[in-house]
C-alpha positions in Angstrom: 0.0 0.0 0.0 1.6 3.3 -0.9 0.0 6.4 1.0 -0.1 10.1 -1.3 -0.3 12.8 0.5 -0.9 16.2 -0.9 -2.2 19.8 0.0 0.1 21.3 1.6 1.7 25.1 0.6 2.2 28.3 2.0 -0.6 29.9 4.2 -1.0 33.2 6.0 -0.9 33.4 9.7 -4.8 32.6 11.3 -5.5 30.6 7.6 -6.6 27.0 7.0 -5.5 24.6 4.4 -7.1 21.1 4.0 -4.3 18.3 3.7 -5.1 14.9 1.9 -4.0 11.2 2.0 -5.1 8.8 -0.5 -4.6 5.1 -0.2 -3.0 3.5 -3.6 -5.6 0.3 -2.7 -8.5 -0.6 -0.6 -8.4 -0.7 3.0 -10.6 -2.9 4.2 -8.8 -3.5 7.7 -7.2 -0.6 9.8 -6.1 0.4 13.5 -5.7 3.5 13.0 -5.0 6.6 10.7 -2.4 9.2 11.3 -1.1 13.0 11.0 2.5 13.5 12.1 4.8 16.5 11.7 8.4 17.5 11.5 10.0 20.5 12.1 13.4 21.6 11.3 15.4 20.3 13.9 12.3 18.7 15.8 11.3 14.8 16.4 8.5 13.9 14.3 5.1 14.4 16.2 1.6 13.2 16.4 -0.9 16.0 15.8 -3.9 13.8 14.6 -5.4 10.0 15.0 -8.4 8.4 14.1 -9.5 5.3 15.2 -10.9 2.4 13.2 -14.0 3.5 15.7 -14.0 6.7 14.9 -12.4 8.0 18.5 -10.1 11.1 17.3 -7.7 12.5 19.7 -5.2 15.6 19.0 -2.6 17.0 21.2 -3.2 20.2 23.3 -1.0 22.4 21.0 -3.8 21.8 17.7 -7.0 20.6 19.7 -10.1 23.2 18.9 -7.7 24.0 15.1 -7.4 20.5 13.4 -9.5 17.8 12.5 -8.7 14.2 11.3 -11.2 12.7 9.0 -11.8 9.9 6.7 -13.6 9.0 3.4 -13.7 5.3 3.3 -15.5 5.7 0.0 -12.7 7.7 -1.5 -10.1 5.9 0.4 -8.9 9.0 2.3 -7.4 10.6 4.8 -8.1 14.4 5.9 -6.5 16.8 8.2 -8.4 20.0 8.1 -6.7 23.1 9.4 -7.3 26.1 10.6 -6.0 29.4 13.0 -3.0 27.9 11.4 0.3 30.0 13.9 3.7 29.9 11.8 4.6 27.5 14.6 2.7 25.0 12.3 4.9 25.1 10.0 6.0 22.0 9.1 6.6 18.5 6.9 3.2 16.8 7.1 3.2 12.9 7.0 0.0 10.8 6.9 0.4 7.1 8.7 -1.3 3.7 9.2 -1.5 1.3 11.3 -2.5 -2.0 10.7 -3.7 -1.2 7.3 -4.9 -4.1 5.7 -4.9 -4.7 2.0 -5.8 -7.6 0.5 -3.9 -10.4 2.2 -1.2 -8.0 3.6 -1.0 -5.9 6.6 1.1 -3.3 8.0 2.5 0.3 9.1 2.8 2.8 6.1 4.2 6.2 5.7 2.9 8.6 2.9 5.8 10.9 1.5 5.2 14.7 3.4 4.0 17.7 2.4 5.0 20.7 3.4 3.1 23.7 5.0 4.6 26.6 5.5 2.7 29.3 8.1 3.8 33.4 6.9 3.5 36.1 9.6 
């Protein structure tokens, strides 16, 4: 399973941009679904999960700005952000867990994509 992530770009200061990760196959098995981010010099970080349930949980420093989402129809994975601060700027990576495709299961990383936040 490849995971294609895309949306990113450069955003002011208090805007929103909508980030997207598309499965290359159906899912039809899956622990959970991911938003990570990497600063310059900064461990990668969690910033967004969603259950198989549907149970989302965020960390305090995006909670009330960001929202994880998924389109099992379209095979996607959304971030949806807002108030974005220029301490958001960052590489964006989507992630599963136990994604299952077909016969095969496992942990994937989709590429990055970058947001940038401008004063």
């Amino acid at each position: 399973v490849q995971l294609q992530a895309s949306g990113g770009g450069l955003v002011q200061a208090g805007g929103s941009l909508r980030l997207s990760c598309t499965a290359s196959r159906r899912i039809f098995r899956w622990e959970s679904m991911n938003w990570y981010r990497q600063a310059p010099g900064n461990q990668r970080e969690l910033v967004a999960r969603i259950t198989s349930s549907g149970d989302t949980n965020y960390p305090d420093s995006v909670k009330g700005r960001f929202t994880i989402s998924r389109d099992t129809a379209a095979n996607t994975l959304y971030l949806q952000m807002s108030s974005l601060k220029r301490e958001d700027t960052a590489v964006y990576y989507c992630h599963g867990l136990g994604l299952c495709s077909r016969s095969v299961c496992g942990s994937y990383w989709g590429q990055g994509t970058l947001v940038t936040v401008s004063s």
